[in-house]
GUTORLUM-879862 format. One record per residue (C-alpha): x, y negated, z negated; residue in one letter. Coordinates in steps of 0.25 Angstrom, whole numbers, plus 2048, in hexadecimal, padded with zeros to 3 digits. Each point is the difference from the previous one (the first is absolute). Example, Ala and Ser with C-alpha at 12.3 -4.5 7.8 and 13.67 -1.06 7.14 Angstrom:
BEGIN
- xx/yy/zz/r
- 831/812/7E1/A
- 806/7F2/802/S
# end
This chain:
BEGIN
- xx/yy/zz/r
- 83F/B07/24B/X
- 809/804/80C/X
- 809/7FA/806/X
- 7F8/803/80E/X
- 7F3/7FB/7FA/X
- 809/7F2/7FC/X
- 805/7FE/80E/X
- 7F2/802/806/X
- 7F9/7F8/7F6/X
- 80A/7F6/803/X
- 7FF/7FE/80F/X
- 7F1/801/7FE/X
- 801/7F4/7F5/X
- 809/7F8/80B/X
- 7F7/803/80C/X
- 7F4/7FA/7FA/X
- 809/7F4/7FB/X
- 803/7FD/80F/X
- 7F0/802/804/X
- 7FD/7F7/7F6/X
- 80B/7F6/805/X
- 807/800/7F1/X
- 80F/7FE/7FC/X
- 806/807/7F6/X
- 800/7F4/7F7/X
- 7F0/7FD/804/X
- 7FD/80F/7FC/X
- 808/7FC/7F3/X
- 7FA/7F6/7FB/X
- 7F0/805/803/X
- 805/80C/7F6/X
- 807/7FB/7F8/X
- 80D/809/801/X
- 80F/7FB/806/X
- 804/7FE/80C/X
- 80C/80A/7FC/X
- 7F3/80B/7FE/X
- 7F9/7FE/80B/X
- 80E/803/80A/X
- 802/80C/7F9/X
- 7F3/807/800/X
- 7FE/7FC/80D/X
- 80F/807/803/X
- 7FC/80C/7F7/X
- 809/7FF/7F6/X
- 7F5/7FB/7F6/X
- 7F5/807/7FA/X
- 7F3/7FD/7FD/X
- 7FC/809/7F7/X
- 7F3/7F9/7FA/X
- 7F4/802/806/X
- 7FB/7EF/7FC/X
- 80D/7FD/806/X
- 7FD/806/80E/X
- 7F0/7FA/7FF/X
- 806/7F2/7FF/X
- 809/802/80C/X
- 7F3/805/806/X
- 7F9/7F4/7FE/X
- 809/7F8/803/X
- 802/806/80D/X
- 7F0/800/802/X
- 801/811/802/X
- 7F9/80B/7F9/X
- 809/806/7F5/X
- 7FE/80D/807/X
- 807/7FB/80C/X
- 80C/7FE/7F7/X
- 7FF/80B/7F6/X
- 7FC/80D/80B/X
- 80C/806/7FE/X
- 803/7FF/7F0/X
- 800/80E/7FB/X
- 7F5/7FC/7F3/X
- 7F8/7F5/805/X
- 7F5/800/7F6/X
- 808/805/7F4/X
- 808/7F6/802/X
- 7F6/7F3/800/X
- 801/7F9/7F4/X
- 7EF/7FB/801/X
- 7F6/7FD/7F6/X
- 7FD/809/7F6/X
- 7F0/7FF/804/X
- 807/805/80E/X
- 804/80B/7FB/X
- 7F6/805/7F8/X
- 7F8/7FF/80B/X
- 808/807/80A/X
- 800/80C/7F5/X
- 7F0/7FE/7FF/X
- 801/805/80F/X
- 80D/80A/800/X
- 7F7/809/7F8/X
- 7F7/80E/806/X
- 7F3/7FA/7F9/X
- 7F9/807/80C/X
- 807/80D/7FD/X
- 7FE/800/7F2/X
- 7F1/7FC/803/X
- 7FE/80C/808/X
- 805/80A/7F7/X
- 7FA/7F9/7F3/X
- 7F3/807/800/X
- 7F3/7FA/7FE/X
- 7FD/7F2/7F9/X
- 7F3/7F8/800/X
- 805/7F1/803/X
- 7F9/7F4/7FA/X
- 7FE/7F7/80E/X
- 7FC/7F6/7FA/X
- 80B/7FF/7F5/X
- 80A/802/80C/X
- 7F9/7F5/807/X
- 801/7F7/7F6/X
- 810/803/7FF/X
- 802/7FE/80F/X
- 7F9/7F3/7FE/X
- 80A/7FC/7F6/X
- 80D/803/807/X
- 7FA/7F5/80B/X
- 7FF/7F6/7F6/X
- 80E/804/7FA/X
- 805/7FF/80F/X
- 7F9/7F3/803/X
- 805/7F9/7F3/X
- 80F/806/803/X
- 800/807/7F3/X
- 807/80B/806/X
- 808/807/7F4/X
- 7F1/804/7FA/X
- 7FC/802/80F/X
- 80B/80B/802/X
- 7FB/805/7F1/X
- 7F3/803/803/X
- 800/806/80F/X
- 80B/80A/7F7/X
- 7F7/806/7FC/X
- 7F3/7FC/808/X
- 804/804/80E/X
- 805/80D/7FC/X
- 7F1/802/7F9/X
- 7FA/7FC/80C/X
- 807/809/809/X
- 7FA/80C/7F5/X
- 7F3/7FB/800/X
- 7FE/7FF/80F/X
- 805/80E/802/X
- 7F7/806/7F3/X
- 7F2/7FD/806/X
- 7F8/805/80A/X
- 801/7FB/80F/X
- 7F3/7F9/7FD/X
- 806/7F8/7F6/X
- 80D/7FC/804/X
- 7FE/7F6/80B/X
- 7FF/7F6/7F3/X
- 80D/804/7FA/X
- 809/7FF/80E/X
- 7FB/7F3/800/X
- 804/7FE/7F1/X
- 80E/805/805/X
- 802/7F7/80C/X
- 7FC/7F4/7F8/X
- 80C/804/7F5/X
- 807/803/80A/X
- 7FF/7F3/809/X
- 803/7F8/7F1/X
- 80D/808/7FF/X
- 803/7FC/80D/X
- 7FC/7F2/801/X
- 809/7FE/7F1/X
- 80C/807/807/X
- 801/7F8/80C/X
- 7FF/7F3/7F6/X
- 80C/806/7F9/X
- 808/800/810/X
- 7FF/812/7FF/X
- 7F9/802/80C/X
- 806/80D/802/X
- 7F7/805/7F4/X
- 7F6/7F6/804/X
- 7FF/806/80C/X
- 7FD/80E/7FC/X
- 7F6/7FA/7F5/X
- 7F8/7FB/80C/X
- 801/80D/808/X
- 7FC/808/7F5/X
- 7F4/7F5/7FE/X
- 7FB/803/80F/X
- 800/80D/7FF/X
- 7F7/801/7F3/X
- 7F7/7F6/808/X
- 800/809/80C/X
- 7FC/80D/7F7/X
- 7F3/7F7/7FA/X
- 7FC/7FA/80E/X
- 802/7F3/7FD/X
- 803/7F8/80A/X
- 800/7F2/7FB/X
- 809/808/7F5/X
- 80A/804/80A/X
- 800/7F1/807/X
- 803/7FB/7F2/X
- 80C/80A/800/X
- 806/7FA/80E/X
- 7FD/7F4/7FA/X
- 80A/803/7F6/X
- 809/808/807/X
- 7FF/7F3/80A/X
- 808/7FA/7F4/X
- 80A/809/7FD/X
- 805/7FF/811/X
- 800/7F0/7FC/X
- 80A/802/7F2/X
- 808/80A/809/X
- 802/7F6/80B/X
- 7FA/80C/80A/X
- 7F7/7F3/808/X
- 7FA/80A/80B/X
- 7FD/80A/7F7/X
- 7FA/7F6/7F7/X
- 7F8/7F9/80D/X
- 7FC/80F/806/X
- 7FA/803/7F2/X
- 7F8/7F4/7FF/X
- 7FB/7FF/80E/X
- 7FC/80D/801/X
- 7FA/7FE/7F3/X
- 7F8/7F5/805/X
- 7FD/805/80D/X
- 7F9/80B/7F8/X
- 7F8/7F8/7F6/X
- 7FD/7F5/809/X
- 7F2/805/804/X
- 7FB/802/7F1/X
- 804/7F0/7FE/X
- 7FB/7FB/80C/X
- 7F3/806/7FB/X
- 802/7F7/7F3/X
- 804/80D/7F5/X
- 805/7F9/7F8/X
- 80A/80B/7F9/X
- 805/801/80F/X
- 802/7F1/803/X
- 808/7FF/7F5/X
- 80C/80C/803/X
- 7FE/7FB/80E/X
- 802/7F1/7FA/X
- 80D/806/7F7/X
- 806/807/80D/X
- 7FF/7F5/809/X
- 808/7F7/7F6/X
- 80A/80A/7FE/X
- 801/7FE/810/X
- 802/7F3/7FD/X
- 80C/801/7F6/X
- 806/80B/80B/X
- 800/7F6/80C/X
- 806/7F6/7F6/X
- 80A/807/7FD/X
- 805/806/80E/X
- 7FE/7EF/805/X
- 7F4/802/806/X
- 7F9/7F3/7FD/X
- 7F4/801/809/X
- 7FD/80D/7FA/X
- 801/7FC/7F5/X
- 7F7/7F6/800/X
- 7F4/805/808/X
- 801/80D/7F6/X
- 7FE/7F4/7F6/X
- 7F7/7FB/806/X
- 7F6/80C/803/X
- 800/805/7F0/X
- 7FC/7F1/7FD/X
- 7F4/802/808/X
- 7FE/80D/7FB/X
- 803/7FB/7F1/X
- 7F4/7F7/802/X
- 7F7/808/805/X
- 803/806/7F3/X
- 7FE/7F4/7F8/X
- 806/804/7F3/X
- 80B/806/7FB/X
- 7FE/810/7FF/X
- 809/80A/7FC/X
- 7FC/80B/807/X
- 809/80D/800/X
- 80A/7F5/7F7/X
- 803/7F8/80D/X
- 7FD/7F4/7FA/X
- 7FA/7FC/80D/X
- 7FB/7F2/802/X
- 801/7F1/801/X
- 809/7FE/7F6/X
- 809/80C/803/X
- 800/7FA/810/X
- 807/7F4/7F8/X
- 80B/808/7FB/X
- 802/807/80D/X
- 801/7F2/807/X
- 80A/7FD/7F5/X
- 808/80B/803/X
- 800/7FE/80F/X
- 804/7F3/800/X
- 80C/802/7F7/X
- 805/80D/808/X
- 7FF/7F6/80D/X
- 809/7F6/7F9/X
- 7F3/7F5/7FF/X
- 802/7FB/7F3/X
- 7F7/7F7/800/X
- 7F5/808/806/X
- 801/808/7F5/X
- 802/7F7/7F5/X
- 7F2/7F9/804/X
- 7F9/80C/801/X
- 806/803/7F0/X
- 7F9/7F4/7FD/X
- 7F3/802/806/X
- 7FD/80F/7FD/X
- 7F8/804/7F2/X
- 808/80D/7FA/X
- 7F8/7FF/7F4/X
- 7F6/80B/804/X
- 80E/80A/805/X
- 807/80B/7F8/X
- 80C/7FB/7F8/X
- 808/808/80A/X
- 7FB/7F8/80B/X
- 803/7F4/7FB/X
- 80C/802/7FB/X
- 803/805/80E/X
- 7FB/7F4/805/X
- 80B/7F8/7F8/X
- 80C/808/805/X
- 7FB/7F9/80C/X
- 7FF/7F2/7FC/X
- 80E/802/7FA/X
- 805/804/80E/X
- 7FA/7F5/807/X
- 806/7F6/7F5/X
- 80D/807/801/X
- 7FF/7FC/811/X
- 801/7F2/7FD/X
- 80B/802/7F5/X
- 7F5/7FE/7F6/X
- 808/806/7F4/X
- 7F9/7FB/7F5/X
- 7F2/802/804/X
- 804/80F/806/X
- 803/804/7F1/X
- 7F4/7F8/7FA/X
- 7F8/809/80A/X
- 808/80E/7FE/X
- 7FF/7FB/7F1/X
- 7EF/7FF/801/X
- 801/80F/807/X
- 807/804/7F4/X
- 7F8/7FB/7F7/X
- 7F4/808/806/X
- 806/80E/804/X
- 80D/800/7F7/X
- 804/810/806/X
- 7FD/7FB/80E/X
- 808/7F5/803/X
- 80C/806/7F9/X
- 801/80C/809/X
- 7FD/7FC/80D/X
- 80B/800/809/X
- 7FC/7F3/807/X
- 7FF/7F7/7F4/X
- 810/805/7FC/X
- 803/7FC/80E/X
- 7FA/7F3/7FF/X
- 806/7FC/7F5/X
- 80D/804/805/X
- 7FD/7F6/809/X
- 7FD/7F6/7F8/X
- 80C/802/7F7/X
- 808/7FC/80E/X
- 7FA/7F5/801/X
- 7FF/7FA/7F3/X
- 80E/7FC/7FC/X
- 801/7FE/7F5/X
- 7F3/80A/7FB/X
- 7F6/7FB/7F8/X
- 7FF/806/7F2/X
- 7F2/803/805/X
- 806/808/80D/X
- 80B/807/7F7/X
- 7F6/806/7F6/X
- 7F7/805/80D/X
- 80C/807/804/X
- 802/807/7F6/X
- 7F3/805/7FE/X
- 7FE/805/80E/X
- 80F/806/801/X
- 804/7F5/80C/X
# end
């Protein structure tokens, strides 16, 4: 690292100290260094030469890690991510489509592809992402032959194969906080989408794409991709298709989680509000395009809300009423996180790690790796002195 790169790191990492109206010994504490570190980084003459170092001062500083790692040389060689991160990212560094135009001629099997791409859903759902990251090692690349080795008859099916792999890829990645790769993953799912004229297939990409903007902290991005989105998909829904009311429903919460986040409670709210209505036109749960659209999922949402406005106990009695038991593991799991941060808003230290604790229970690889749980437990660990045995052996398992 260069003496230049340290220098500008560190009046970036006191800038937004200052923004955030911390001391030195505040910025400490919440990461868990000395007061002696922080003073010297911030004057340069410290480096920070691990990439999970800088994504806690990040955090802690509520900015994307790209704000503070722009000008490091080796970014990504330099991350220190899950292995199922990884993997995935090599799943996409590869020239599958190259490879798939100059391999010649195959005869696919659709419906044993099919059958695969359903798989990596329910691999993605349950969290289980080290077998997810095995099979789209070899299924994505397979998919991008097969869609290329058919006639133009016969490949809108296998573009659409390719998206949905594709939108699983991506929807794994941004669990594991890459949305850089998660991005590309969802570009790559829209244009597959676009070359089998699907729509519906390419709103369930900006759906996902939608959520990458969300883990990147890009809120008007995140905003303009949902609404446009919805904007588009809003005659289908009004008219009662069901598929369409569904991504429309899964868009408008993600409005929801954007207004949140930027302080918009008004927003927030009425965008809650309107996929409620929507949720019970539906009735029942669906899980159209893997959105997980419905009642229930409104639940979560309203959950996750509540705890991004700081209404703890909104969102604690809306954990108490909502039904998970018909949602993904991921979802519930993801729902947790939540509850752990609501708990955590009141200094509820014992009950945020029973919570976090359940979420484990359910998606193991999930909770472990997810940026925001290591942060959270950081927290707890601040306020918790001394730690619980029960805290001290979460912290360990999550790296805090």
């Amino acid at each position: 690292m260069s003496t230049e790169y340290q220098e500008a790191l560190g009046r970036k990492i006191a800038q937004h100290r200052r923004r955030r109206g911390l001391s030195q010994p505040e910025l400490a504490r919440q990461i868990d260094r000395s007061v002696a570190w922080v003073s010297q980084v911030e004057r340069g003459v410290r480096k920070v030469d691990r990439m999970s170092v800088l994504e806690t001062v990040a955090q802690a500083l509520d900015v994307p890690l790209a704000e503070l790692a722009a000008e490091a040389p080796v970014v990504a060689a330099a991350t220190d991510g899950p292995p199922e991160a990884t993997g995935l990212r090599l799943v996409l560094s590869g020239a599958h489509a190259l490879r798939a135009m100059l391999s010649g001629q195959i005869t696919p099997d659709p419906a044993a592809l099919r059958e695969k791409v359903d798989e990596a859903w329910e691999l993605t759902h349950a969290g289980r992402y080290t077998e997810l990251t095995e099979l789209l090692r070899g299924l994505i690349p397979e998919l991008e032959t097969a869609a290329r080795a058919v006639t133009q008859e016969e490949r809108a099916e296998l573009f659409e194969l390719l998206s949905a792999a594709y939108q699983a890829c991506s929807a794994a990645l941004t669990k594991l906080a890459e949305p850089e790769a998660a991005w590309i993953a969802a570009d790559r799912s829209m244009a597959a989408a676009e070359r089998a004229e699907a729509p519906l297939l390419v709103a369930a990409g900006a759906f996902r794409l939608a959520f990458v903007f969300l883990s990147a902290k890009h809120f008007d991005q995140a905003e303009e991709t949902a609404r446009t989105a919805a904007e588009a998909l809003w005659p289908l829904a009004d008219q009662g298709e069901p598929e369409a009311m569904s991504l429309w429903g899964g868009l408008t919460l993600q409005r929801a989680v954007t207004a949140s986040r930027t302080n918009d409670s008004e927003a927030a709210y009425a965008h809650l509000d309107r996929a409620r209505d929507i949720a019970a036109r539906l009735s029942e749960g669906r899980n159209d395009y893997n959105t997980e659209f419905g009642p229930a999922n409104v639940g979560l949402y309203e959950i996750a809300v509540a705890v991004e406005l700081g209404d703890a106990g909104r969102a604690l009695r809306a954990a108490e009423q909502v039904d998970t038991s018909g949602l993904s593991a991921e979802r519930q799991a993801r729902m947790l996180i939540d509850v752990a941060r609501a708990h955590a808003q009141r200094r509820q230290v014992d009950e945020a790690v029973a919570v976090l604790c359940r979420g484990e229970e359910i998606t193991p690889e999930q909770i472990r790796a997810h940026p925001r749980v290591r942060q959270l437990v950081a927290d707890l660990l601040t306020m918790q002195n001394p730690p619980s045995q029960a805290l001290r052996d979460l912290a360990q398992r999550v790296a805090a």
